[in-house]
N, C-alpha and C positions, 0 to 999 in steps of 0.2 A: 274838524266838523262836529267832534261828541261835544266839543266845548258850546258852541253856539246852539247844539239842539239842547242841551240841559238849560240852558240858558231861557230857549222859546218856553219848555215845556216847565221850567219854575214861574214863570210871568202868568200863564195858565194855573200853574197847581203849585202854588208855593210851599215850602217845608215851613210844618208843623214840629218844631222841637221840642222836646220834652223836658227837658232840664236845663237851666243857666243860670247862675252862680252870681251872677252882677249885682243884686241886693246885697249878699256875704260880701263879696269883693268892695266895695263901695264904704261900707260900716268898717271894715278891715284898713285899708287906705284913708280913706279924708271921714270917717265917722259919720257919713252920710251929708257930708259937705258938696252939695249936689252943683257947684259952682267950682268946688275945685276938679270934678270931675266930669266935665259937662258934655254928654253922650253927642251932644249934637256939633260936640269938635271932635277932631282925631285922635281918640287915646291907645292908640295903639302902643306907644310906649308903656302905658300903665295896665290895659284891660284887651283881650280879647274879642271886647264887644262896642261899637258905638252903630250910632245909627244910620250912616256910610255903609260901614260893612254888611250890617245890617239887610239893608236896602241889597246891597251888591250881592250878599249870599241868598239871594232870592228867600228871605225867611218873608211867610202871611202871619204868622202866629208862632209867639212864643208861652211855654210855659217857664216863667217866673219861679226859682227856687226861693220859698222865702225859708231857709235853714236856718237852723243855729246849733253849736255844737252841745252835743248829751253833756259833756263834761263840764259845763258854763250851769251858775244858779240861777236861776228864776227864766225858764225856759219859756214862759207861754210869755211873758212880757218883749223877751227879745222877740220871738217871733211876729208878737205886736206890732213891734218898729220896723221889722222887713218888710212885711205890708204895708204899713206908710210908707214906707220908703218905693215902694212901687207902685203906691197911688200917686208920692207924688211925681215921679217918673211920665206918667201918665199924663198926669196936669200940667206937667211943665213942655209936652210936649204933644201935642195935640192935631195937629198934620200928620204926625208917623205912628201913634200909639194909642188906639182902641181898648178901654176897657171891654174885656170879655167874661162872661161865666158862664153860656152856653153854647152849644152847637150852632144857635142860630146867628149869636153876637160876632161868631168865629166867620162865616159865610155873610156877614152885613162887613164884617170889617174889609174880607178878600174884595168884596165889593163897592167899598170904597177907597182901594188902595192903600188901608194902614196896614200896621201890625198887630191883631189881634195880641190883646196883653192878659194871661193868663196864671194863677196863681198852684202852687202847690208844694206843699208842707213837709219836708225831709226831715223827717224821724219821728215816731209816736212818744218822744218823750216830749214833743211840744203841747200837746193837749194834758200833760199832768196828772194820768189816769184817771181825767173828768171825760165823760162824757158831752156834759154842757160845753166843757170848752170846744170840744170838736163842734158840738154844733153854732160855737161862737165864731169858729176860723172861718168855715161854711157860710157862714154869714155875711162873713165879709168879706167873701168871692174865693176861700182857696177852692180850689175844685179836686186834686187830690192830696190824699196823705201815703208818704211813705212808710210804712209800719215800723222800721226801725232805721237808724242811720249804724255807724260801725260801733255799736257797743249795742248788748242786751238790753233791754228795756222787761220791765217786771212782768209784761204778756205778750210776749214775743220773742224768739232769739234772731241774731243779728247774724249774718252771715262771715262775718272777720271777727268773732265772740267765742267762745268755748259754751256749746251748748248747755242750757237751765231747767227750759221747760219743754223742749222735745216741738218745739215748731210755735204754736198757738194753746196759749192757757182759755181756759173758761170767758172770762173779758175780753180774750184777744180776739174771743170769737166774735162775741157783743158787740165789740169796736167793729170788725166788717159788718157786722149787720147794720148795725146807727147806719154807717156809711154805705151802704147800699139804699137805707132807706132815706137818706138826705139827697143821695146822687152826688156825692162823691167817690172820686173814683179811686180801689185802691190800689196802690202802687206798691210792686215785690221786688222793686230792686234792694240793692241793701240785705236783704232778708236773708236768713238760710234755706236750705232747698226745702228741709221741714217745713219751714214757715210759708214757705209756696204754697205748698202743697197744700196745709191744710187748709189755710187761705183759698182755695180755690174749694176745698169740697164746703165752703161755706157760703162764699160769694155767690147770690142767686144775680148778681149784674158782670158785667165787662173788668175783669182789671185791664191794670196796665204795669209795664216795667217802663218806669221812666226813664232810662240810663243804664241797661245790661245790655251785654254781648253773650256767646254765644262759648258755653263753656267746652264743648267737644272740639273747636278752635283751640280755646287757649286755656288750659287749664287751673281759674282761680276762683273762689269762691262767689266773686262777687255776681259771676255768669251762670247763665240758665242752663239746669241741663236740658238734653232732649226729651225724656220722661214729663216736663213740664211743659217746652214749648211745643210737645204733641198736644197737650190738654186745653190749648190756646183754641181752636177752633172750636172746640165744646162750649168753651166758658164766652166766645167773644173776643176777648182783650187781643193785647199788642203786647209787643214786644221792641223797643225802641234801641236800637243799636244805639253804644256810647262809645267815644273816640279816644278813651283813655287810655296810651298807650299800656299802662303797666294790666291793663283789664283784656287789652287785645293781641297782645305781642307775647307771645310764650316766654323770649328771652327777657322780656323786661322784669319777670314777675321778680327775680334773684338779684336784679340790679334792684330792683324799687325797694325788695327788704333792707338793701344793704342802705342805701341812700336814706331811708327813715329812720333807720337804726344812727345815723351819720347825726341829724337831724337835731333828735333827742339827745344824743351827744355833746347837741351845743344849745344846748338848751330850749327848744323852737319844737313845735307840735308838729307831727310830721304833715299834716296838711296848710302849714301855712306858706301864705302867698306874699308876705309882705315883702318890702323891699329888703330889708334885712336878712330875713329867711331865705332868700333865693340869692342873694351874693352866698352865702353858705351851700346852698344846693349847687350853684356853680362850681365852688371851688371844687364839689366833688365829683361834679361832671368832667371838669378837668380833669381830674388825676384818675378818674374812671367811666371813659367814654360810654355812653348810655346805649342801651338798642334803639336804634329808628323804627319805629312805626309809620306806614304810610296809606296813602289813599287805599291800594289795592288790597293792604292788612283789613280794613275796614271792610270793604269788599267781599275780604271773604267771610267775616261773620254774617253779611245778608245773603252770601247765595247759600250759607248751610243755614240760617235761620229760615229762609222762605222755602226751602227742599222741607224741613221738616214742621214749619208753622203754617204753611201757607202764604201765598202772598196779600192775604187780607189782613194780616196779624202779622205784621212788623211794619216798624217807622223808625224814625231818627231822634237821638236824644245827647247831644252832643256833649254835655258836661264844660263847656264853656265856663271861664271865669270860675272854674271850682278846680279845677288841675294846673300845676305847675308845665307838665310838659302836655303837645300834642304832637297828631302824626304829620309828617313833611304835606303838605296839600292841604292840611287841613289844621292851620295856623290859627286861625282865627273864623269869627263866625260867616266870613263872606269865601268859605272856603269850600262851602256844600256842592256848587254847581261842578267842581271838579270830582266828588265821588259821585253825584246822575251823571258824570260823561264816561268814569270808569263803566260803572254799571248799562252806559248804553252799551260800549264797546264789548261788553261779557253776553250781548243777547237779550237785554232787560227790555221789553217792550214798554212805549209809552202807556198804555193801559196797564200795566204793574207798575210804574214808576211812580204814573198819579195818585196809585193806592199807598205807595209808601210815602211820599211826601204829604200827602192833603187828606186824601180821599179815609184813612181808618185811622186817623187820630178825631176827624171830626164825628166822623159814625159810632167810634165808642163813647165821646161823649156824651151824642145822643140819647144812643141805648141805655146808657146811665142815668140818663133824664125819664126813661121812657121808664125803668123797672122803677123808679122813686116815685113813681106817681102811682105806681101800683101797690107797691109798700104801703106808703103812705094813707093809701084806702084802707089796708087792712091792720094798719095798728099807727099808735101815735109815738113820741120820742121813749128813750130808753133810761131809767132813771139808775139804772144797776151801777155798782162801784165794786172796782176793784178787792174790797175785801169781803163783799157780801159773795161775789162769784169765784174767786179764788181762796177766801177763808186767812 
């Protein structure tokens, strides 16, 4: 019975996902050969995502990772082409996929049965320590930036980095400000807990965590502690639960070193997904059975994230098409309507459930619309650089 009411109550309030990897996966696999990968057939053998599952996992709106890795040259150019690359997604599919860049585009699309398509920026090294660039991405619809991906960047520390600058430097502050005053929204996944923090006593708008869990669960970096997702109903933001087993399962965190370490051992970056890569990841699955993660693992990052965020302040951020492994139930993207049924069977009333799926991804967008038009009154763009604010 929880199957078929998550099922009613996503057709009403569909999931807003924060994060999905399918731009990276695509340029990674066919080079953005959009015919050999063509979403509106079943690639389940290659991707986590097509527009079946899509459709099936009750998603109204996705956010669009357009990543690219720190360690790659000329970072704002790739991120250039992930953006194509989901414009043209967009274009080439126009029954299922709505461009969006505001709250209101997000609520026109539920309303015409697409998927609202939404962009955002994993890692601040993709803006090049320009500010113009941020407000070039901005422009051409991403709606948030992640402040760092898993390496430091020069005004920021990363949270998997050996701390530099103690959270936020002088520009790193400047960069949330731009981005508050553009109405982009910033994003603390990634980050260290410094970098939260400071991040937040800056931010006069909403963040967001695209893709964390809940670090008093599972103990790893890349999770929120509780001293931050208390400051969540202060600030606005969310907090979007990610499904990555090694970020949610305590025992995976000592399998996932070991298996990365495996990785670079043969020569292969520990995040890749290609074909090649994961016959290696395999073989080491093999000879060293993995932890399972499962719907209920998930589960329990939202009932201690909404114990101590609130239930206005968390949503879903699945990390889709950017992870090798996921949890048993939650395979793939048409896999959500099984954690709303856990979560009915835990006591989650339809009135919270709407608020994690729909209702406070769309509202922080807003209010990030709302504080930019206020900014905006009170000063114009930010021409500072990096070496005039950091020396």
């Amino acid at each position: 019975m929880s199957l078929s009411e998550a099922l009613n109550l996503l057709a009403d309030f569909p999931i807003v996902d924060g994060h999905n990897d399918l731009p990276w996966a695509l340029r990674e696999q066919v080079r953005y050969n959009l015919d050999a990968r063509d979403i509106a057939a079943d690639q389940s053998a290659h991707l986590h995502t097509d527009l079946r599952r899509l459709r099936a996992g009750g998603v109204g709106a996705q956010y669009w990772s357009v990543y690219v890795r720190a360690d790659l040259p000329g970072a704002l150019t790739s991120t250039l082409e992930q953006i194509d690359c989901v414009r043209q997604l967009i274009d080439r599919h126009p029954k299922d996929l709505r461009a969006a860049s505001t709250a209101a585009d997000m609520e026109a699309a539920r309303s015409e049965g697409r998927i609202a398509s939404l962009m955002g920026a994993e890692g601040g090294h993709s803006i090049e320590n320009s500010l113009g660039a941020l407000r070039g991405l901005y422009a051409l619809g991403v709606r948030y930036m992640t402040l760092t991906h898993n390496d430091n960047i020069p005004w920021a520390d990363s949270a998997t980095d050996e701390p530099r600058v103690g959270g936020l430097t002088a520009f790193g502050h400047e960069v949330v400000r731009e981005m508050n005053r553009l109405g982009m929204l910033v994003d603390l996944s990634h980050v260290a807990a410094t970098t939260m923090r400071a991040a937040l006593d800056t931010s006069v708008a909403p963040v967001i965590f695209s893709h964390s869990s809940a670090r008093a669960v599972c103990d790893h970096p890349r999770n929120i502690p509780d001293d931050v997702l208390e400051r969540l109903p202060g600030n606005g933001g969310i907090a979007m639960v990610t499904f990555v087993p090694k970020f949610v399962l305590q025992e995976a965190v000592d399998w996932t070193a070991a298996a990365d370490e495996n990785m670079r051992a043969h020569g292969f970056h520990h995040l890749d997904t290609t074909a090649d890569a994961m016959k290696v990841h395999r073989a080491f699955e093999e000879q060293h059975p993995r932890p399972v993660a499962t719907v209920s693992t998930v589960a329990d990052h939202l009932d201690h994230m909404r114990e101590v965020a609130g239930v206005d302040h968390i949503g879903i951020g699945g990390d889709y098409d950017g992870t090798a492994f996921t949890p048993d139930g939650l395979s793939d993207v048409s896999g959500y309507p099984n954690l709303i049924a856990e979560l009915l069977t835990r006591g989650w009333s339809t009135t919270d459930l709407a608020k994690l799926t729909w209702q406070n991804a769309v509202r922080v967008l807003g209010a990030a619309e709302d504080v930019a038009r206020e900014q905006q009154a009170l000063r114009g763009p930010s021409n500072a650089t990096l070496d005039q604010l950091d020396g």
